[in-house]
Each structure stands twice: as structure tokens, then as C-alpha cells.
DSSP file (Angstrom, degrees, kcal/mol; ACC not computed):
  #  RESIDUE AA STRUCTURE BP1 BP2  ACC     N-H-->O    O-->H-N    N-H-->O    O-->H-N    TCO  KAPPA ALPHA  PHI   PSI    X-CA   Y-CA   Z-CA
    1    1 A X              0   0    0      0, 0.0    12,-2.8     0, 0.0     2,-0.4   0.000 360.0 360.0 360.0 129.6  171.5  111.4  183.1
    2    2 A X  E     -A   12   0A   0     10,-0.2     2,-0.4    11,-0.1    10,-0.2  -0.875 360.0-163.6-108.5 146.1  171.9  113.5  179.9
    3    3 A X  E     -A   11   0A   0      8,-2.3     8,-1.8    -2,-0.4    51,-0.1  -0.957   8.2-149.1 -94.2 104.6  169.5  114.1  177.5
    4    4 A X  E     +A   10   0A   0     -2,-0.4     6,-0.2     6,-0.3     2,-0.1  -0.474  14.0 178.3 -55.7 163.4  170.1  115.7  173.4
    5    5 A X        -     0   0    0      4,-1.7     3,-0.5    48,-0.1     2,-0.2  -0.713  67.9 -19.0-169.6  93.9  167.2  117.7  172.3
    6    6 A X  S    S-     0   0    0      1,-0.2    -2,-0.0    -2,-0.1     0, 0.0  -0.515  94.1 -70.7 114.5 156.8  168.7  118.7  168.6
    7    7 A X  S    S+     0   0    0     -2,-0.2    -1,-0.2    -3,-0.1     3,-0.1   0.348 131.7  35.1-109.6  18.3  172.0  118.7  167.5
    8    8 A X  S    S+     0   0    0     -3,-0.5     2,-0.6     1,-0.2    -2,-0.1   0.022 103.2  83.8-130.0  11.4  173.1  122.0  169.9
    9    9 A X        +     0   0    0      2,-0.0    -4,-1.7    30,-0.0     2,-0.4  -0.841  45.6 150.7-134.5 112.5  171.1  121.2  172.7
   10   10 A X  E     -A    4   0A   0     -2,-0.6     2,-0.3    -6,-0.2    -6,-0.3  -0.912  20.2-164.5-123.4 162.3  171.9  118.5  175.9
   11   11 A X  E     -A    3   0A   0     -8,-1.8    -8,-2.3    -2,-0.4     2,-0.3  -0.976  19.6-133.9-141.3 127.8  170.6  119.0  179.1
   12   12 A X  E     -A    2   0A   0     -2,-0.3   -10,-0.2   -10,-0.2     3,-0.2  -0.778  19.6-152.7 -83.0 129.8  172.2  116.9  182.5
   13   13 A X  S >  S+     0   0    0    -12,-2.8     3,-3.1    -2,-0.3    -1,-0.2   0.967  88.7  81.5 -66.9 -59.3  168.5  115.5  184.4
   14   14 A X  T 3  S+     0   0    0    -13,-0.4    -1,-0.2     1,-0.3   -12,-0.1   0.590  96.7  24.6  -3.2 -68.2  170.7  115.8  187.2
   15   15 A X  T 3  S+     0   0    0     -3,-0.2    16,-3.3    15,-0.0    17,-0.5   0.277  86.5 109.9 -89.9   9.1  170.4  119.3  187.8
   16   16 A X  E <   -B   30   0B   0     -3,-3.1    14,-0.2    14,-0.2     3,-0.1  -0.773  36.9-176.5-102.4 122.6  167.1  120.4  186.4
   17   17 A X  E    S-     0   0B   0     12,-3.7     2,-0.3    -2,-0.4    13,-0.2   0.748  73.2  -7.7 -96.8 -32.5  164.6  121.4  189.3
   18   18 A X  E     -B   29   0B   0     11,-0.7    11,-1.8     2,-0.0     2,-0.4  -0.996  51.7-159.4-153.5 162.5  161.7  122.0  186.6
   19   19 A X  E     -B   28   0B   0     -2,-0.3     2,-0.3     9,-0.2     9,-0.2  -0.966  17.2-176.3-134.3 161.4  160.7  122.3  182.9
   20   20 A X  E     -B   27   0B   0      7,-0.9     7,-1.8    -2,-0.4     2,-0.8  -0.996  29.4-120.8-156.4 141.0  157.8  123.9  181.8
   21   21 A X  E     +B   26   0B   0     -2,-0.3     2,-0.4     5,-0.2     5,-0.2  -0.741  30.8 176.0 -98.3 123.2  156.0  124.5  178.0
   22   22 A X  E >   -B   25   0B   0      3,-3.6     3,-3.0    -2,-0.8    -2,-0.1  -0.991  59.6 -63.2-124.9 110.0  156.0  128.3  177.7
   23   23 A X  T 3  S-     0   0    0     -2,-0.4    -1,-0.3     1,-0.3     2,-0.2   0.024 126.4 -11.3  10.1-134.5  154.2  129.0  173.4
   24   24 A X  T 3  S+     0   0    0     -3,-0.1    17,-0.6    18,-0.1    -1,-0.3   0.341 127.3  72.8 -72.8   4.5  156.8  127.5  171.7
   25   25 A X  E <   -BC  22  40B   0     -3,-3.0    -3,-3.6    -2,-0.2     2,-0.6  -0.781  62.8-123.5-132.3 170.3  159.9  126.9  174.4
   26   26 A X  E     -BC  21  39B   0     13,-2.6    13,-2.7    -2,-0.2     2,-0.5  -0.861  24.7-140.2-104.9 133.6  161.0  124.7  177.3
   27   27 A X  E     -BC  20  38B   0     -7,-1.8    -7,-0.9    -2,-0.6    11,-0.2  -0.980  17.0-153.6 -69.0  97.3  161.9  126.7  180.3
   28   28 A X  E     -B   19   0B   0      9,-1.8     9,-0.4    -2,-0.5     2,-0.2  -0.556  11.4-167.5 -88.3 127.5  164.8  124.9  181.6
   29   29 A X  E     -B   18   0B   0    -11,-1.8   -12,-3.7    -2,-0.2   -11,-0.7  -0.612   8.3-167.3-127.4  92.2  165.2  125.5  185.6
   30   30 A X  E     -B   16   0B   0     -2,-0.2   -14,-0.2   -14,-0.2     6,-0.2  -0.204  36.3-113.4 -81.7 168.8  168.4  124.5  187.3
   31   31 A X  S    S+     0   0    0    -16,-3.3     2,-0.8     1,-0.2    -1,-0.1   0.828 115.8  54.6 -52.6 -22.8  169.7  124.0  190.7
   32   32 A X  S >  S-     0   0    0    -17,-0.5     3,-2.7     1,-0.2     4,-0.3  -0.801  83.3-154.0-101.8  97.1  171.9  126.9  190.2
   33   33 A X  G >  S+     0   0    0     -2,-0.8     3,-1.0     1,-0.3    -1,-0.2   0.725  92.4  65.5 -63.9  -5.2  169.4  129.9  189.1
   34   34 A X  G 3  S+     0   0    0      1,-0.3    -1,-0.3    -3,-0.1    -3,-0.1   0.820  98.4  59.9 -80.7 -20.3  172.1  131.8  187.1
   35   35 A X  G <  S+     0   0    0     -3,-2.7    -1,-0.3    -5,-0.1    -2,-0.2   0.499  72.9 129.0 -96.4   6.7  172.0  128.6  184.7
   36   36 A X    <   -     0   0    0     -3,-1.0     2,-0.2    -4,-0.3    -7,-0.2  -0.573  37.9-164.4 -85.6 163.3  168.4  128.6  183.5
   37   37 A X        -     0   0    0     -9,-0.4    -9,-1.8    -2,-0.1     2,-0.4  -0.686  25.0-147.3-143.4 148.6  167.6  128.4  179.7
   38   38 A X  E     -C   27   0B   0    -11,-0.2     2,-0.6    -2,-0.2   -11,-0.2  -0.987  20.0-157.0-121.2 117.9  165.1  129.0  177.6
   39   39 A X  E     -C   26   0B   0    -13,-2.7   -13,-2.6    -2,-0.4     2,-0.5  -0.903  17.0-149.3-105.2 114.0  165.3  126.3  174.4
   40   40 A X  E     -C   25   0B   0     -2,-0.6     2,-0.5   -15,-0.2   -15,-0.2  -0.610  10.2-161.7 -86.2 123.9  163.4  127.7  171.4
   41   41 A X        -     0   0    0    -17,-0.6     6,-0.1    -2,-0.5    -2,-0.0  -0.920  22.2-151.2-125.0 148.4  161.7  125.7  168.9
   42   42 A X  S    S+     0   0    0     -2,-0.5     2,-0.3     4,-0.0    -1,-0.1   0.921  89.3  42.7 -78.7 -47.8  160.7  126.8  165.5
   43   43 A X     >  -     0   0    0     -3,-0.1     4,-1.5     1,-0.1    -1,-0.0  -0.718  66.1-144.8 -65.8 108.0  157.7  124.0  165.8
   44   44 A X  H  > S+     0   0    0     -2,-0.3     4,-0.8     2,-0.2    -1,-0.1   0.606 106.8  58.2 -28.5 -36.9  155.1  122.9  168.6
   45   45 A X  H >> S+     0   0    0      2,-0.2     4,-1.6     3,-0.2     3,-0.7   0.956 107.7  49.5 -81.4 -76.1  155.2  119.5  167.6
   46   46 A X  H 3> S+     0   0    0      1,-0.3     4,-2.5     2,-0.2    -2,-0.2   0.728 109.2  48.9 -30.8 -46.7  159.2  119.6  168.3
   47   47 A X  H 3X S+     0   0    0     -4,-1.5     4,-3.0     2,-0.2    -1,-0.3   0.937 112.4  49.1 -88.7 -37.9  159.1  121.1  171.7
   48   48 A X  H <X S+     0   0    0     -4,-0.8     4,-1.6    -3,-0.7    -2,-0.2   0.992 113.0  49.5 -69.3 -46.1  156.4  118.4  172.8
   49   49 A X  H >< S+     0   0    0     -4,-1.6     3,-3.7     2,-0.2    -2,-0.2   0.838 114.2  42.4   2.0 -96.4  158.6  115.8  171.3
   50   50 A X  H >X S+     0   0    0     -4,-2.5     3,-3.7     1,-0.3     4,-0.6   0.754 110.9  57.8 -44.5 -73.1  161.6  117.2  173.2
   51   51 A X  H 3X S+     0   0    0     -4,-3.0     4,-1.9     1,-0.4    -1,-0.3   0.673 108.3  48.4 -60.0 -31.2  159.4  117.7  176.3
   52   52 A X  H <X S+     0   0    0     -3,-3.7     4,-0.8    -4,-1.6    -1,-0.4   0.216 100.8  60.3 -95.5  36.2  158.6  114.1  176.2
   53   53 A X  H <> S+     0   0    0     -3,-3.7     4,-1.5    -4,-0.1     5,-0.4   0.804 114.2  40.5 -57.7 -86.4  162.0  112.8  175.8
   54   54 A X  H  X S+     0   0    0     -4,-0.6     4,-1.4     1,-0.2     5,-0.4   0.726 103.7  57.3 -62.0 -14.1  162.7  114.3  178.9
   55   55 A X  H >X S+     0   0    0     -4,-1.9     3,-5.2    -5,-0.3     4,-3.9   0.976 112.4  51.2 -53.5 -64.1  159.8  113.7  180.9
   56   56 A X  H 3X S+     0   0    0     -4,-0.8     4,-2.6     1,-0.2    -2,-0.2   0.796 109.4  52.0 -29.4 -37.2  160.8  109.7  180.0
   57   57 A X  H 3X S+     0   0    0     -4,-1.5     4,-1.8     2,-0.2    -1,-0.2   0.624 107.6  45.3 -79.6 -14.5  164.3  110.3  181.1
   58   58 A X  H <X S+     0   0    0     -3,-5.2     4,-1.9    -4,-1.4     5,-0.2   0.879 112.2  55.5-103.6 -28.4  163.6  111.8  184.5
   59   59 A X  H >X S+     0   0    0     -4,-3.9     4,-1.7    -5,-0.4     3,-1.0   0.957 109.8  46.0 -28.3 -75.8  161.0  108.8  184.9
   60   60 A X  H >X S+     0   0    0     -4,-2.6     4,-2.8     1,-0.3     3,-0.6   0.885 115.0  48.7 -19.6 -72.3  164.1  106.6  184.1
   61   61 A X  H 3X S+     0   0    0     -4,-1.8     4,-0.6     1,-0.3    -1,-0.3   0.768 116.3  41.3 -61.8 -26.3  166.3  108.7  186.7
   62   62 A X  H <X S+     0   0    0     -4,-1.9     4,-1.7    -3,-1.0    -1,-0.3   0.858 108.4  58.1 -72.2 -37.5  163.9  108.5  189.4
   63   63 A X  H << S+     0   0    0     -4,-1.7    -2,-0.2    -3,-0.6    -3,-0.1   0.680 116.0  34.0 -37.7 -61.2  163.3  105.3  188.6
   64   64 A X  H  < S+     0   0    0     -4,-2.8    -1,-0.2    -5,-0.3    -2,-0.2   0.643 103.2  69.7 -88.1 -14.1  167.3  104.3  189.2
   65   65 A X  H  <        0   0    0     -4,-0.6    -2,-0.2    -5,-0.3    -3,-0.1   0.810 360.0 360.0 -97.0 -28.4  167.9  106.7  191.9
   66   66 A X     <        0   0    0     -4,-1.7    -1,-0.2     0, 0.0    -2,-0.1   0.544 360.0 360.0 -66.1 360.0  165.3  104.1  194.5
């Protein structure tokens, strides 16, 4: 399952073992450590947005995957 966050920014659920709110950015942590991301947002409000997009969406994927 992909998520936008943005117009530059998708992220595949798939592959994400954690996200985490670090001041203003999401710590992206994938299966593969070389691929974790840090996505900066100018705003607070934005990155809790964003965080709950994806929280909904790996509800959803968890959701499909039982």
C-alpha cells in the first residue's frame, strides 16, 4: 500500500518497520536500513497530519493482510 504525504513524498506501507515524530519530522524506518528517511516538515500541524494518514493506512493494511 502506498501512501503521498506532499507532492514529492510517497512511501510503500509495505516496507516500513516503524515511523516515529522526531520536532518537526517523520523518521521513516524500512526493512532495508540503508533506505531510511527522514521527511521534513516546515509545520507541526503537517507532520501530524501526515503521521495520521499513515497510521490509517497501515490500519487498513493490517486490516487486509488477516
Amino acid at each position: 500500500m502506498w501512501v503521498r504525504l506532499g507532492d514529492e513524498e510517497i512511501l510503500n506501507l509495505h516496507h516500513v518497520l516503524s515511523i516515529k515524530k522526531a520536532g518537526g519530522n517523520l523518521e521513516v524506518r524500512y526493512n532495508n536500513p540503508t533506505q531510511n528517511r527522514t521527511i521534513r516538515f516546515s509545520d507541526p500541524q503537517d507532520r501530524d497530519a501526515a503521521f495520521e494518514r499513515i497510521m490509517e493506512n497501515l490500519i487498513k493494511l493490517r486490516l487486509a493482510m488477516e
